[in-house]
C-alpha positions in Angstrom: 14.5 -46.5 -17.8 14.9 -48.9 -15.4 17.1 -48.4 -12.2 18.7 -51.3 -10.2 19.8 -51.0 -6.1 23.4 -49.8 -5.9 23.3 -47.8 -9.2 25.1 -44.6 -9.2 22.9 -41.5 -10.9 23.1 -38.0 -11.2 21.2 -34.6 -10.7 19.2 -33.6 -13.6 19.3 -30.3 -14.9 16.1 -28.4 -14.4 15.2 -26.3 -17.6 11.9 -24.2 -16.4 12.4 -21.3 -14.2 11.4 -22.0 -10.7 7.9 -21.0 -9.5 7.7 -18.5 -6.5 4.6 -18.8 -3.9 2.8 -16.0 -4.4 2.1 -13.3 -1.5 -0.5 -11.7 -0.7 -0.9 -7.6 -0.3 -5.1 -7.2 0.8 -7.4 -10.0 0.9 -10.9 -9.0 -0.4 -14.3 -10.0 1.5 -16.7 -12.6 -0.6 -19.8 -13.3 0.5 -21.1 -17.1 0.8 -24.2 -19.1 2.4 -24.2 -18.5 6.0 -23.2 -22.2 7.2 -21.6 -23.5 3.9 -18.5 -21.5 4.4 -16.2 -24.5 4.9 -17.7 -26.7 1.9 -17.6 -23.5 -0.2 -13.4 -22.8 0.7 -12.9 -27.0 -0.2 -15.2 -26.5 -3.3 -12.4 -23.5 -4.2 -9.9 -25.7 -3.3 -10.8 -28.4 -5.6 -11.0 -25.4 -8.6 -7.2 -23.9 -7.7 -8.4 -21.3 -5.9 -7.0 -20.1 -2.4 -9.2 -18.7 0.1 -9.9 -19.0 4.3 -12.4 -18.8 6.5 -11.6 -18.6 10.5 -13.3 -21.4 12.5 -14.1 -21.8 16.0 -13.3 -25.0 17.3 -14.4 -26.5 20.2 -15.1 -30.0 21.7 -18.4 -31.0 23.5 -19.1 -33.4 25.6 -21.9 -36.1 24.0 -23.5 -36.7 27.6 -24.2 -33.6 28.4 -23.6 -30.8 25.5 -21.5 -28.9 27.4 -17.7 -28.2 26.7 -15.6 -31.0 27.4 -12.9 -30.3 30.2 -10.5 -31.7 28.2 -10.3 -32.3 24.2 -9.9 -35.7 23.5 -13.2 -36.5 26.0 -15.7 -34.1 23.6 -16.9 -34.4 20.0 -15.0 -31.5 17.7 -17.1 -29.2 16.4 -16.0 -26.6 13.8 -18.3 -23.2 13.6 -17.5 -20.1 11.3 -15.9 -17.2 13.2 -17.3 -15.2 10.6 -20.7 -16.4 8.9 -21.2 -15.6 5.3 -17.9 -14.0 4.7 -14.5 -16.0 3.6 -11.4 -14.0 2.7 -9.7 -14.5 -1.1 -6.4 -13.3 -1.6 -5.6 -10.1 -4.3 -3.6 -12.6 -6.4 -6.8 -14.4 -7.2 -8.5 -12.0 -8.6 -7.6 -12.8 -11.8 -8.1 -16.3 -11.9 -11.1 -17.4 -14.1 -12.7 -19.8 -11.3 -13.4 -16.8 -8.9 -16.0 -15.6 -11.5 -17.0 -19.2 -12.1 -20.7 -19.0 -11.0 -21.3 -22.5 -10.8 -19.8 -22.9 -7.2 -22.3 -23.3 -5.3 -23.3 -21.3 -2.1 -21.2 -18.4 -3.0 -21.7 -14.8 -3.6 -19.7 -11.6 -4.6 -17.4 -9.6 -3.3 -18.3 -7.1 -0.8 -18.4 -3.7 -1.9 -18.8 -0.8 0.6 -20.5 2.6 -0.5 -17.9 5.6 -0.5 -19.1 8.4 1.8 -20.3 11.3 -0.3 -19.2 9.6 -3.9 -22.3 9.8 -5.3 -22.2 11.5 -8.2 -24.7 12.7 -11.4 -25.1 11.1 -14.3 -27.2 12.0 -17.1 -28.8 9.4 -19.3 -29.5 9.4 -22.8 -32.6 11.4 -22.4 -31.2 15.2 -21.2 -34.0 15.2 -18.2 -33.3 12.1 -17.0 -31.0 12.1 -14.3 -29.7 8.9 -12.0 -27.8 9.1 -9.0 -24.9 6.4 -8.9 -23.1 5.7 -6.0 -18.9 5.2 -6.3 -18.2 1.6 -4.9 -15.1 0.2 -3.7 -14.0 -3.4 -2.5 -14.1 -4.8 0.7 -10.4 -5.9 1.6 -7.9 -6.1 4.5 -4.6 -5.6 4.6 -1.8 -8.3 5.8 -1.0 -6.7 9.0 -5.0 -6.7 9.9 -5.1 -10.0 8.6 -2.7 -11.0 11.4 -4.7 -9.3 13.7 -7.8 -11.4 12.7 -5.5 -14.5 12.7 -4.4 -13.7 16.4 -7.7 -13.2 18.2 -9.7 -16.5 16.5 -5.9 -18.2 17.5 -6.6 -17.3 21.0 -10.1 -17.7 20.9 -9.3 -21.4 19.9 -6.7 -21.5 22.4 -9.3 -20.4 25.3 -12.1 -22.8 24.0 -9.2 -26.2 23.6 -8.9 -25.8 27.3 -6.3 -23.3 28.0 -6.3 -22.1 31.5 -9.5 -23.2 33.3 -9.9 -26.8 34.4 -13.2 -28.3 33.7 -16.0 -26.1 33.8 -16.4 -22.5 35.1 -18.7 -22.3 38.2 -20.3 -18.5 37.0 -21.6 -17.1 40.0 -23.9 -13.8 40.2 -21.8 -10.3 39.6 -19.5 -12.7 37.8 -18.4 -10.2 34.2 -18.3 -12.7 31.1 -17.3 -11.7 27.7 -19.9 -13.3 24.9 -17.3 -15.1 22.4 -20.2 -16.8 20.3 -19.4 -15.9 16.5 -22.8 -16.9 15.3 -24.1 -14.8 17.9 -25.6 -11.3 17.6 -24.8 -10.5 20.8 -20.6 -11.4 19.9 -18.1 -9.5 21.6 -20.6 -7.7 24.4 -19.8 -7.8 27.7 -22.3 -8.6 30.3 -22.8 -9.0 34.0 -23.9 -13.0 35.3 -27.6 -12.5 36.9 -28.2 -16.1 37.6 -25.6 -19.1 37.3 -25.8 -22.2 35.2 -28.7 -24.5 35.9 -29.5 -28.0 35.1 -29.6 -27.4 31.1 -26.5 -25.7 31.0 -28.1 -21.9 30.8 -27.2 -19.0 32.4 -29.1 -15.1 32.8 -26.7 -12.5 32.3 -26.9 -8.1 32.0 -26.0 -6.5 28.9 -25.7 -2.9 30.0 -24.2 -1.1 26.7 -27.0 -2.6 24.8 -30.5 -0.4 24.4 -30.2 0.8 28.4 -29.6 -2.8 29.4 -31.1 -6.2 28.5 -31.3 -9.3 29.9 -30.3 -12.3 27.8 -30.3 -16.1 28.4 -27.2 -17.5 27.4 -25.6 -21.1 27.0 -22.3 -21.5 28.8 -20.5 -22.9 25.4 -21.2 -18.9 24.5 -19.6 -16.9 27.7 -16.3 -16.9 28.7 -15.0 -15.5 31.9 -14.0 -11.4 31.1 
């Protein structure tokens, strides 16, 4: 049908019921390659399938690999907040794709052991018998899901720049909060022993950990506590 500029038409009457978005009630922990979490969430996309994986972003400078004191004068850089885990939502459980094992780089679901579930189960032989453990899946509920959401929002929010102006001069005695999610060391609190040199290192006190160790640290890790 053609249409000509000026011509009056009218609303057409839509015959299918309307789809709702779906909303999620847990979201269920799947394992994938440590480091391939973003290309395994767009190779889900490109299959139907919903899924997320919190990033950390932050923007270095090119000169001197440090973080830029403002964004536009770095390089972006995107790092999982959690490596090896992205978060699928419950109504994709049934969706044929999620058991599609050709996607590459990704795992299975998560499952925890239940305190104390094990139970006895005899086999087909009446000596025989195996121990089984009762399973049950990882998942997160939506309020802790907004939890999640809110501390890598304001770990982002720290790292673009909010707050401190260019970088932070860490002196000896200085507290600084490890905020690395590739780290081991994540989340520890530790005490500045020397400041930044040359190559952009610091020494710093981790008391909590095994009586105390002492760690070398880059300052795109550390943030003031």
């Amino acid at each position: 049908m053609d249409y000509y500029k000026g011509q009056f038409v009218g609303f057409v009457q839509v015959q299918q019921a309307r789809l709702e978005a779906p909303v999620p009630r847990r979201w269920y922990l799947r394992q994938c390659m440590p480091g391939k979490d973003a290309r395994v969430v767009l190779r889900l996309a490109t299959l139907g399938v919903s899924a997320w994986s919190p990033t950390i972003v932050r923007y270095i400078d090119r000169r001197t690999r440090r973080v830029a004191a403002k964004p536009h004068l770095g390089r972006r850089i995107e790092t999982p907040f959690l490596p090896g885990l992205i978060f699928v939502p419950d109504f994709e459980l049934h969706n044929p794709a999620t058991r599609d094992r050709s996607v590459k780089d990704l795992g299975d679901y998560m499952r925890l052991a239940i305190s104390g579930g094990g139970r006895i189960a005899r086999a087909s032989d009446p000596d025989a018998v195996v121990l089984r453990d009762d399973y049950q899946f990882a998942t997160l509920s939506v309020d802790l899901m907004a939890q999640l959401r809110d501390i890598v929002n304001a770990e982002n929010g720290a790292r673009i720049g909010r707050g401190h102006r260019g970088p932070v001069k860490y002196k000896p005695g200085d507290k600084i909060y490890i905020v690395d999610g590739s780290s081991q060391l994540f989340a520890f609190e530790a005490e500045v022993k020397r400041g930044v040199d040359s190559k952009g290192r610091l020494k710093a006190f981790i008391a909590a950990l095994m009586g105390g160790v002492s760690v070398d640290l880059s300052e795109t890790q550390v943030e003031p506590a």
